[in-house]
MARVO-702935 format. One record per atom (N, C-alpha, C): residue in three letters; residue number from 1; x negated, y, z. Coordinates in Angstrom, 1 decimal. Each point is the difference from the previous one (the first is absolute). Example, Ala and Ser with C-alpha at 12.3 -4.5 7.8 and 13.67 -1.06 7.14 Angstrom:
2
<type->ala	seq->1	x->-13.2	y->-5.7	z->7.8>
<type->ala	seq->1	x->0.9	y->1.2	z->0.0>
<type->ala	seq->1	x->-0.9	y->1.2	z->0.0>
<type->ser	seq->2	x->0.4	y->1.1	z->-0.7>
<type->ser	seq->2	x->-0.9	y->1.1	z->0.0>
<type->ser	seq->2	x->0.8	y->1.1	z->0.8>
This chain:
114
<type->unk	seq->1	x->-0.8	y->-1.2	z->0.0>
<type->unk	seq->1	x->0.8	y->1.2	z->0.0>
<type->unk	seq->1	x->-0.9	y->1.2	z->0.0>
<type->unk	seq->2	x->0.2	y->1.1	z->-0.8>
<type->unk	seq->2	x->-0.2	y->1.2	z->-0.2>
<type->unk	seq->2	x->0.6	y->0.8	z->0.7>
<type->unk	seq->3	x->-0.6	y->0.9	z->1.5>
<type->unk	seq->3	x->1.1	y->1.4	z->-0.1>
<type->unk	seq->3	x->-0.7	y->1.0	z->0.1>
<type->unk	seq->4	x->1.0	y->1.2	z->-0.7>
<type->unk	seq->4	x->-0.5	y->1.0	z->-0.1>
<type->unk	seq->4	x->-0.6	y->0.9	z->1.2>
<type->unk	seq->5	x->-0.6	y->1.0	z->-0.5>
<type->unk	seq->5	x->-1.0	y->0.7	z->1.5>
<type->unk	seq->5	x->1.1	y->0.3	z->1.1>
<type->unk	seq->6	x->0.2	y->0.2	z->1.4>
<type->unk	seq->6	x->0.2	y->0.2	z->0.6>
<type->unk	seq->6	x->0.5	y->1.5	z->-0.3>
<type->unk	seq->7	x->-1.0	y->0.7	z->-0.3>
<type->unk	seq->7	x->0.2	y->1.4	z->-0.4>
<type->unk	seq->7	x->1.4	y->0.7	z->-0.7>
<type->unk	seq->8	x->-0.7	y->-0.9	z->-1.0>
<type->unk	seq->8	x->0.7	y->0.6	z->-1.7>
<type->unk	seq->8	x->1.3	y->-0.1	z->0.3>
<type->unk	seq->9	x->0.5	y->0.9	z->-0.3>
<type->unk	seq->9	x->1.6	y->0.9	z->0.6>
<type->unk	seq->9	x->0.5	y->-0.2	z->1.0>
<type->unk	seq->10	x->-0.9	y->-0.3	z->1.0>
<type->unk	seq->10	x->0.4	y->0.2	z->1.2>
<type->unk	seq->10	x->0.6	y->-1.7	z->0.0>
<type->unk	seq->11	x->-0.7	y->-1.1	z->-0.9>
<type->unk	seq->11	x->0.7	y->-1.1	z->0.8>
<type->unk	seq->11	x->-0.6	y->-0.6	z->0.9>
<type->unk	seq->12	x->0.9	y->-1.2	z->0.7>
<type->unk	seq->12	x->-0.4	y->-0.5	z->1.0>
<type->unk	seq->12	x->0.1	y->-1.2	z->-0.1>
<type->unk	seq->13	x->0.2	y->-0.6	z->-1.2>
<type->unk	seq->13	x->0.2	y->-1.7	z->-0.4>
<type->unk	seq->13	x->-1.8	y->-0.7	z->-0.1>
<type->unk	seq->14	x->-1.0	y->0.7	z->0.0>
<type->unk	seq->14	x->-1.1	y->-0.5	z->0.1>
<type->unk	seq->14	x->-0.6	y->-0.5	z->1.8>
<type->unk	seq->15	x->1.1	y->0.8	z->0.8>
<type->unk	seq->15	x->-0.6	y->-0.4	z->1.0>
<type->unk	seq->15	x->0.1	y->-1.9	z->0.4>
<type->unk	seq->16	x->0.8	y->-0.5	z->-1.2>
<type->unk	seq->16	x->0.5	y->-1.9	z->0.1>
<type->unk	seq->16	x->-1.1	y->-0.1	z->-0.4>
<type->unk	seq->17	x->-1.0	y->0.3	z->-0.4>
<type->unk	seq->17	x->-0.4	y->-0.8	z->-0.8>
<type->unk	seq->17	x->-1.5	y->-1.0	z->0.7>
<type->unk	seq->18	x->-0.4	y->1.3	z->1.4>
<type->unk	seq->18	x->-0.7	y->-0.8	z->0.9>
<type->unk	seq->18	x->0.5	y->-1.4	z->0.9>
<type->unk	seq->19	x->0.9	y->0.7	z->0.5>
<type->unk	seq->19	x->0.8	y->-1.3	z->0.9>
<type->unk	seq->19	x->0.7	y->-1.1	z->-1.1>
<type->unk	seq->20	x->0.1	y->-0.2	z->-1.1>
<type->unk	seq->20	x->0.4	y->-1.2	z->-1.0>
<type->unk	seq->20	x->-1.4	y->-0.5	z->-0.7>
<type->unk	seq->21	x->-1.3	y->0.7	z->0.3>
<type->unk	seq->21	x->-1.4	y->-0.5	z->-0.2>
<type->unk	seq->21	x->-0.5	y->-1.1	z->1.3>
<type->unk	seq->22	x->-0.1	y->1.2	z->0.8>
<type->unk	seq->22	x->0.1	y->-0.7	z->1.6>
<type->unk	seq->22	x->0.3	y->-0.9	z->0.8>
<type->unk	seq->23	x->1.5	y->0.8	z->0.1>
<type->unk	seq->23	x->0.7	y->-1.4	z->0.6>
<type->unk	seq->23	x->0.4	y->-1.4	z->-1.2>
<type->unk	seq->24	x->0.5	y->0.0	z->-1.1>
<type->unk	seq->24	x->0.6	y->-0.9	z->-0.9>
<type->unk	seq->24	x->-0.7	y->-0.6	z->-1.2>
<type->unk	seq->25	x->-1.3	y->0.5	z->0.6>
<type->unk	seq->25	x->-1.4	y->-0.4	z->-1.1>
<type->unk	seq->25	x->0.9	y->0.1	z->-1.8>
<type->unk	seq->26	x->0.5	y->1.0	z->0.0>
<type->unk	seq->26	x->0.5	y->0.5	z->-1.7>
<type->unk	seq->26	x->-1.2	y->1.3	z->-0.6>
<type->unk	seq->27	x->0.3	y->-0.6	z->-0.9>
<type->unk	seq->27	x->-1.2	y->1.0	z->-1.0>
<type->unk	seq->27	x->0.5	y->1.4	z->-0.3>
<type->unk	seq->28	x->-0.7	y->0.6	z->1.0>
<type->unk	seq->28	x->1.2	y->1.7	z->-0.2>
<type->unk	seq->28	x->-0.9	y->1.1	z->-0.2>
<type->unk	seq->29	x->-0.2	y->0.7	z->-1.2>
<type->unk	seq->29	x->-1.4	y->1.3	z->-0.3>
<type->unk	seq->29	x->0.7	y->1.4	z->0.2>
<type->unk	seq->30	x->0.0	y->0.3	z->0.8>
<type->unk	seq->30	x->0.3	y->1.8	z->0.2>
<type->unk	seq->30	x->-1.1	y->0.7	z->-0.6>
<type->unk	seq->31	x->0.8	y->0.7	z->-0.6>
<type->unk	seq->31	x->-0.7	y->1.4	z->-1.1>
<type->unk	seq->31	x->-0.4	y->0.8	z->0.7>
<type->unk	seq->32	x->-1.2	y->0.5	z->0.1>
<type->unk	seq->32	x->-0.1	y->1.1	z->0.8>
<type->unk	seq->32	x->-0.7	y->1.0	z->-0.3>
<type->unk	seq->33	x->0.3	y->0.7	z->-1.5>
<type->unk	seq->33	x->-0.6	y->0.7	z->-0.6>
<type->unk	seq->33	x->1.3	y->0.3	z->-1.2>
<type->unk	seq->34	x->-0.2	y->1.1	z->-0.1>
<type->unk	seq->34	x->1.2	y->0.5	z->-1.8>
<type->unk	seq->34	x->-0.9	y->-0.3	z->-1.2>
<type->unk	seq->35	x->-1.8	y->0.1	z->0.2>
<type->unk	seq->35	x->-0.4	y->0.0	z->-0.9>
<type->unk	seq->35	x->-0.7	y->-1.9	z->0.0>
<type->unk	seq->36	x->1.2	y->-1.0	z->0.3>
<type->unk	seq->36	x->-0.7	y->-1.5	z->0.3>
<type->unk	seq->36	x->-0.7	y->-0.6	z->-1.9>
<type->unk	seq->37	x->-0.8	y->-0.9	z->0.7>
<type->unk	seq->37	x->-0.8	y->-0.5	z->-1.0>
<type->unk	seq->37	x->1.2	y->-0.8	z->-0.9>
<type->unk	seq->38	x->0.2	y->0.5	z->-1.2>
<type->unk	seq->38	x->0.7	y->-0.8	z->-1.1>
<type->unk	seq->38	x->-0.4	y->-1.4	z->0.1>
<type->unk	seq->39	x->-1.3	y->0.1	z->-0.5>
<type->unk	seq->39	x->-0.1	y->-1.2	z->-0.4>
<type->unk	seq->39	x->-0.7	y->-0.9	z->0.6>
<type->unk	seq->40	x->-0.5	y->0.2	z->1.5>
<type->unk	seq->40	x->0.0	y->-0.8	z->1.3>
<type->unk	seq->40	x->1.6	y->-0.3	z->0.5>
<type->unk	seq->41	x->1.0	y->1.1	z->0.1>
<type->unk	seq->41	x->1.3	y->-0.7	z->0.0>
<type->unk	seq->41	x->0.3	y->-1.1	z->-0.8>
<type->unk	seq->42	x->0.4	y->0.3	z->-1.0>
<type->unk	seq->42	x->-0.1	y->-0.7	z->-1.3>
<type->unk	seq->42	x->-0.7	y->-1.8	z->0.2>
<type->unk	seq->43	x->-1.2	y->0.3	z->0.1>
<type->unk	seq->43	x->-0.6	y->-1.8	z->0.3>
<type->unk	seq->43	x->0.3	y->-0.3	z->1.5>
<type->unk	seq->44	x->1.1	y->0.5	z->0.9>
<type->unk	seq->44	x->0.1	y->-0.5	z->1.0>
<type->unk	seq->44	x->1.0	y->-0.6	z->-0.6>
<type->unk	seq->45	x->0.9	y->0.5	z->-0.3>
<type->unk	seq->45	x->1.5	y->-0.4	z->-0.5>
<type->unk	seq->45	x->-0.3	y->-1.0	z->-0.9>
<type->unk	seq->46	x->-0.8	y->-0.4	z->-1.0>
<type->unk	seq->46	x->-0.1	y->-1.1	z->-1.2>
<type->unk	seq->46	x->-0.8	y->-1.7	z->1.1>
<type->unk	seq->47	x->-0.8	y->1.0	z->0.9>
<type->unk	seq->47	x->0.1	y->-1.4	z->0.3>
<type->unk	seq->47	x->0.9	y->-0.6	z->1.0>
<type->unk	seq->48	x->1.1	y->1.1	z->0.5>
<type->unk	seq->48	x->0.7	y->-0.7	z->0.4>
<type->unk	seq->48	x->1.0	y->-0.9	z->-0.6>
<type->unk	seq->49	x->0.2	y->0.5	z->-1.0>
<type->unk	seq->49	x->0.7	y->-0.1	z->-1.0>
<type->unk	seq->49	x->-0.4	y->-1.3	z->-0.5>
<type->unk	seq->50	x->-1.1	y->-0.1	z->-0.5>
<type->unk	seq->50	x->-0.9	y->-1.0	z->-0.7>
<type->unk	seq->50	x->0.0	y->-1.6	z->1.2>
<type->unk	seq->51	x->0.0	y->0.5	z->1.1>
<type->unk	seq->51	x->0.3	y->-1.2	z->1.0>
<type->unk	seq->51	x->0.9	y->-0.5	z->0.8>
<type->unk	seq->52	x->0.8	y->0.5	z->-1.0>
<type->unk	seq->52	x->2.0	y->-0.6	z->0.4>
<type->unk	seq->52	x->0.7	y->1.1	z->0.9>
<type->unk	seq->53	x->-0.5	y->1.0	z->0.2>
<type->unk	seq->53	x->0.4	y->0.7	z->1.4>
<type->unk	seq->53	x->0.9	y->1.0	z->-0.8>
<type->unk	seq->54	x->1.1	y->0.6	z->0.5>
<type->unk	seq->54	x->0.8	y->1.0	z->-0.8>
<type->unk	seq->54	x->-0.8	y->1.4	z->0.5>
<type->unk	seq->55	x->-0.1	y->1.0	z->-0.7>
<type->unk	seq->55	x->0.2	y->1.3	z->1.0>
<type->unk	seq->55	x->0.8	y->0.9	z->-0.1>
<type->unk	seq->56	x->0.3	y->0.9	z->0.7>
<type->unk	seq->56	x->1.1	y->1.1	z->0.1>
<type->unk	seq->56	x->-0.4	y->1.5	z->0.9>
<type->unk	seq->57	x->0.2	y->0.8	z->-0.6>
<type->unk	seq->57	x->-0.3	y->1.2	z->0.6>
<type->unk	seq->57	x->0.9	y->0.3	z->0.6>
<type->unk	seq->58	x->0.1	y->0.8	z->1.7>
<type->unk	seq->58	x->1.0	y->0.4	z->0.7>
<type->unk	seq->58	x->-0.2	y->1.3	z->0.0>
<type->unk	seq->59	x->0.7	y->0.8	z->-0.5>
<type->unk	seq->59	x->0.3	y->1.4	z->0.2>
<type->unk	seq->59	x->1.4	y->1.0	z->0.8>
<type->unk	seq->60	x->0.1	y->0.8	z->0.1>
<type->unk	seq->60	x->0.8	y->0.7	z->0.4>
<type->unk	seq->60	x->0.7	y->0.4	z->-0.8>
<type->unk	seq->61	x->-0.3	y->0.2	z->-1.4>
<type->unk	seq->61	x->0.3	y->0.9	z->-0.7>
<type->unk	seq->61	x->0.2	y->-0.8	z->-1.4>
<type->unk	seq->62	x->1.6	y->0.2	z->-0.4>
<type->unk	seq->62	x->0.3	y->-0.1	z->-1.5>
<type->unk	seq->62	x->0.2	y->1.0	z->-1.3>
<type->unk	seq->63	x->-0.4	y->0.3	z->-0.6>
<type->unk	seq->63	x->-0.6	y->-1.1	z->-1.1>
<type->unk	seq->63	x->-1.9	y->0.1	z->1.0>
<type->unk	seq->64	x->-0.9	y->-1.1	z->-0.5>
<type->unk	seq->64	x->-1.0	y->-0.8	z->1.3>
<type->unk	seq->64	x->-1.0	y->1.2	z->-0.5>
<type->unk	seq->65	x->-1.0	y->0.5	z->0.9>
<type->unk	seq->65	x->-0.9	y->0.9	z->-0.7>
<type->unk	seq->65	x->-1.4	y->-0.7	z->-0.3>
<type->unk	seq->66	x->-0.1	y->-1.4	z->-0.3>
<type->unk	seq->66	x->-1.1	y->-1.1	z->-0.7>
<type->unk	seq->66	x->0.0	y->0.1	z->-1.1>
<type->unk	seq->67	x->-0.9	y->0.0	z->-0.8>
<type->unk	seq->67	x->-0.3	y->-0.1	z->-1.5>
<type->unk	seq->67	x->-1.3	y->-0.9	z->-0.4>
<type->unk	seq->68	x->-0.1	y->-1.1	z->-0.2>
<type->unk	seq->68	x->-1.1	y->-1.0	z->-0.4>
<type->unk	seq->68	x->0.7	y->-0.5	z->-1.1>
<type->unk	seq->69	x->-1.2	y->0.3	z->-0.9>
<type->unk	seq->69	x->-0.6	y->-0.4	z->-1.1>
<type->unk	seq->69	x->0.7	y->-1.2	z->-0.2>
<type->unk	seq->70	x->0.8	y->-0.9	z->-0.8>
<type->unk	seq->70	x->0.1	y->-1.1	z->-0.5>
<type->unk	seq->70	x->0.8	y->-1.0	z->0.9>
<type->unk	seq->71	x->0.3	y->1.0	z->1.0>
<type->unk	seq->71	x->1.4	y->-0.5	z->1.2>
<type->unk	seq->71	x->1.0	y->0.7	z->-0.5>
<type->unk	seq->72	x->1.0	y->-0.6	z->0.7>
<type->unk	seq->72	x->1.0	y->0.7	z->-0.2>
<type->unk	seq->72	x->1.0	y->-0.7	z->1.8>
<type->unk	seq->73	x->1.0	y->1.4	z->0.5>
<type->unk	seq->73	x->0.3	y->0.1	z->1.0>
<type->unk	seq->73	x->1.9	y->-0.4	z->-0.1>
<type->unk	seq->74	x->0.2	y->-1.3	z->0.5>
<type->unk	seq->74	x->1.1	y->-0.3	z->-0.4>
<type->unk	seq->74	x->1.0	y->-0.1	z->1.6>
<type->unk	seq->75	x->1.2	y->0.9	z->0.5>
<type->unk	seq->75	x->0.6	y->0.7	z->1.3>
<type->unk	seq->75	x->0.5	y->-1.7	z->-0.3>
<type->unk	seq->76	x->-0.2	y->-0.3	z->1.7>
<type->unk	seq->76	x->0.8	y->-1.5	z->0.7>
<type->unk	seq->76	x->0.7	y->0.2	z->0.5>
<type->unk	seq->77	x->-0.5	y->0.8	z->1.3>
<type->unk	seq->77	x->1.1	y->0.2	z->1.2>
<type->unk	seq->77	x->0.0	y->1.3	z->0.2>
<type->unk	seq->78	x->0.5	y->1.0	z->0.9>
<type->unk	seq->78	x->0.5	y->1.1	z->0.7>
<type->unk	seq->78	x->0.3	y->-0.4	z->1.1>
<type->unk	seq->79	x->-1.0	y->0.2	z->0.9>
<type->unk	seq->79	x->0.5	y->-0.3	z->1.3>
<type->unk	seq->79	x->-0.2	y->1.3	z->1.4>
<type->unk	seq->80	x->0.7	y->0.2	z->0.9>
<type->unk	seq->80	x->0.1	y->1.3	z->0.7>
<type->unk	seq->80	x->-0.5	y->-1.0	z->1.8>
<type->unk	seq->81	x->-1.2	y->0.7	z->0.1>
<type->unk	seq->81	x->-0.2	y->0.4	z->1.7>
<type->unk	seq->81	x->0.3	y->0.6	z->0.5>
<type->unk	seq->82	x->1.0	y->-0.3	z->1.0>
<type->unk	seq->82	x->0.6	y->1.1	z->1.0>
<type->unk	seq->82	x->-0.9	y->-0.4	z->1.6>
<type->unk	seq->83	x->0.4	y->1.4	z->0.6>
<type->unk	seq->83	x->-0.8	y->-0.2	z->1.3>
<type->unk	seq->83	x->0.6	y->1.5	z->0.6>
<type->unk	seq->84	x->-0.9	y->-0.2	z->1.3>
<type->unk	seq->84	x->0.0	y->1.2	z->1.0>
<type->unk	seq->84	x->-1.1	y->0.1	z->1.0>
<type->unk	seq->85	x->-0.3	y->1.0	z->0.0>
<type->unk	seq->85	x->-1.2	y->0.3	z->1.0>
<type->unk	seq->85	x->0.5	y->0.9	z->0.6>
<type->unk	seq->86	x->-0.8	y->0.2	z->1.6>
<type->unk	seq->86	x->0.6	y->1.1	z->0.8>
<type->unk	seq->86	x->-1.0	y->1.0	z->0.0>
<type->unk	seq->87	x->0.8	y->1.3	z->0.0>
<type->unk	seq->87	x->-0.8	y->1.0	z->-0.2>
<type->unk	seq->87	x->-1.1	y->0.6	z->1.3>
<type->unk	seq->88	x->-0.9	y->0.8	z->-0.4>
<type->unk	seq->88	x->-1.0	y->0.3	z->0.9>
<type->unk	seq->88	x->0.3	y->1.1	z->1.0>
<type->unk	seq->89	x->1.2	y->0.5	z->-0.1>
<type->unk	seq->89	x->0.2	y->0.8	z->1.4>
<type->unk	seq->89	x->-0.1	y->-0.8	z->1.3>
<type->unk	seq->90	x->-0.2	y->0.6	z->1.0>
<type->unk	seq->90	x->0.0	y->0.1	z->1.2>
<type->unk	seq->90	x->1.2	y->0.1	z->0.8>
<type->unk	seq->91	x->1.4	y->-0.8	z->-0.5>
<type->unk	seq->91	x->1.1	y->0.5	z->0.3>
<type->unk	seq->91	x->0.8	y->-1.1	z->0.2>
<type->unk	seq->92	x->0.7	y->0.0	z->1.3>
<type->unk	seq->92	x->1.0	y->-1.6	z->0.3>
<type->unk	seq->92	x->1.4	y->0.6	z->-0.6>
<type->unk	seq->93	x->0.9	y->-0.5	z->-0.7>
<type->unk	seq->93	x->-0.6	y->-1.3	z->-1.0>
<type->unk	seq->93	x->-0.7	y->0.6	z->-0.7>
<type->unk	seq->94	x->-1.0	y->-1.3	z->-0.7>
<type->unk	seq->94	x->-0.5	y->0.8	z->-0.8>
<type->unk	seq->94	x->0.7	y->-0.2	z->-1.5>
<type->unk	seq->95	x->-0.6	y->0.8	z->-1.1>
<type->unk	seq->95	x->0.8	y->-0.3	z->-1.0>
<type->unk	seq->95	x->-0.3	y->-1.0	z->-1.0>
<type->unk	seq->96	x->0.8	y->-0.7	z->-0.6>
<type->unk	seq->96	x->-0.2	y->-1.0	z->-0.9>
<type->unk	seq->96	x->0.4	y->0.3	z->-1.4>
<type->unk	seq->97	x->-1.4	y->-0.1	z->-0.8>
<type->unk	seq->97	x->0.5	y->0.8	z->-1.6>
<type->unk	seq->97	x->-0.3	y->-1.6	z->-0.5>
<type->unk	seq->98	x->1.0	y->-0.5	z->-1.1>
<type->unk	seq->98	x->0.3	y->-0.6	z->-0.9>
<type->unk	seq->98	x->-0.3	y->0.2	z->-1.5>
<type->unk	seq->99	x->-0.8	y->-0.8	z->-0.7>
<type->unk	seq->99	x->-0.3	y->0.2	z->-1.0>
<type->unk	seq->99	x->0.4	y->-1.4	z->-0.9>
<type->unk	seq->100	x->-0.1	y->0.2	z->-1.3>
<type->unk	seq->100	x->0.2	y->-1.0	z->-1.1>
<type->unk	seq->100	x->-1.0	y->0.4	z->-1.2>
<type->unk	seq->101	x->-0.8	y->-0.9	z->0.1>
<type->unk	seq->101	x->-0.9	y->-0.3	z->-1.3>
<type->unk	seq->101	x->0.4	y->-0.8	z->-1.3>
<type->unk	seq->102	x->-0.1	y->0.5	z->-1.2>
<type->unk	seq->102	x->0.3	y->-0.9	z->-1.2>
<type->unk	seq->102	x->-1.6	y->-1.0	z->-0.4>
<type->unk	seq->103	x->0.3	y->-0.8	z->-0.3>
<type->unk	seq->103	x->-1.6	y->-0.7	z->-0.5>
<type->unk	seq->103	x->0.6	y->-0.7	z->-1.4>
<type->unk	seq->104	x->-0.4	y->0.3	z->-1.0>
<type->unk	seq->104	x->0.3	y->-0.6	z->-1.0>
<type->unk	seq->104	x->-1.4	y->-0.6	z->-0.4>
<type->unk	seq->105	x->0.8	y->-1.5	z->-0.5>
<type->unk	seq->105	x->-1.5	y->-1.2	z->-0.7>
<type->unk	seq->105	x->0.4	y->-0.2	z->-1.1>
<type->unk	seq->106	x->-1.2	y->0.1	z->-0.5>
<type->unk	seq->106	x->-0.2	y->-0.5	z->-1.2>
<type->unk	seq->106	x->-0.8	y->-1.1	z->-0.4>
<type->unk	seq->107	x->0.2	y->-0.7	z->-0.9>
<type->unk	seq->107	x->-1.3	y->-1.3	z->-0.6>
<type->unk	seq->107	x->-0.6	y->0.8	z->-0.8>
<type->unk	seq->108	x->-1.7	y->-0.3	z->0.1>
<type->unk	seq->108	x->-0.5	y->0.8	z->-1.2>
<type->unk	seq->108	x->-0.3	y->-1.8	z->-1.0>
<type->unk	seq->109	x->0.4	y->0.2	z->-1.1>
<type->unk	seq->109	x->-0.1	y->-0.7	z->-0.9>
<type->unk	seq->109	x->-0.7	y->0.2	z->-1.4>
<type->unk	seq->110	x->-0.7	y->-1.0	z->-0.2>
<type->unk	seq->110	x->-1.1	y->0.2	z->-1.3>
<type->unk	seq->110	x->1.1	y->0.8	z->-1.2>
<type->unk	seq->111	x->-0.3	y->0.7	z->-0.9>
<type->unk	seq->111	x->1.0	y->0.7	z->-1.2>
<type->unk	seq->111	x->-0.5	y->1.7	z->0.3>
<type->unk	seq->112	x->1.0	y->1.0	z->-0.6>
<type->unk	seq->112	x->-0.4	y->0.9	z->-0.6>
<type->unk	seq->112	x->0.0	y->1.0	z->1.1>
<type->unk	seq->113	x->-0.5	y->1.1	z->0.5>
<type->unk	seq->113	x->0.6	y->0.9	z->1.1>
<type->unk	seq->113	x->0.7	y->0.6	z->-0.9>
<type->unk	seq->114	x->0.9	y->0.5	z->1.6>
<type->unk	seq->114	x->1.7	y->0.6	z->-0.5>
<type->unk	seq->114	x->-0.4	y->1.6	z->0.1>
């Protein structure tokens, strides 16, 4: 699995990608750069590819902001993280802000970029 930088628009779907390396021994590469190596990405993905393994980029963001050469990015699922964290005041109660994240995946698949 591919996700995109933590950064880039403010997503936050790259933070799985340690704890599904970690804990679930899955093959997960966070980007962590806008300007990442083409074509070091590129031969990560072929030989995943090349040794039965599927890959898929997880992004935040549709249409996906990947572009490699000779892949192409085909949408599977749309899936939404929801949660809540409590906020950092100093205040009983304290407050609880609720959020919902989108993560959309994609398979990157050998063919044409879109």
């Amino acid at each position: 699995m591919v996700f995109e930088a933590v950064w880039a628009q403010d997503s936050r779907v790259g933070h799985f990608a340690a704890p599904l390396w970690s804990i679930y021994d899955k093959d997960a590469l966070l980007i962590s750069t806008d300007n990442a190596d083409e074509k070091a990405l590129s031969m990560a993905v072929a030989q995943w590819l090349d040794s039965g393994k599927k890959a898929y980029f997880i992004s935040q963001s549709n249409p996906a902001p990947l572009f490699l050469k000779g892949y192409e990015l085909v949408p599977v699922a749309e899936e939404k993280w929801r949660s809540s964290t409590i906020t950092e005041r100093l205040a009983f109660p304290p407050r609880v802000g609720e959020f919902e994240i989108p993560f959309y995946i994609y398979q990157i698949a050998k063919g044409d970029s879109l």
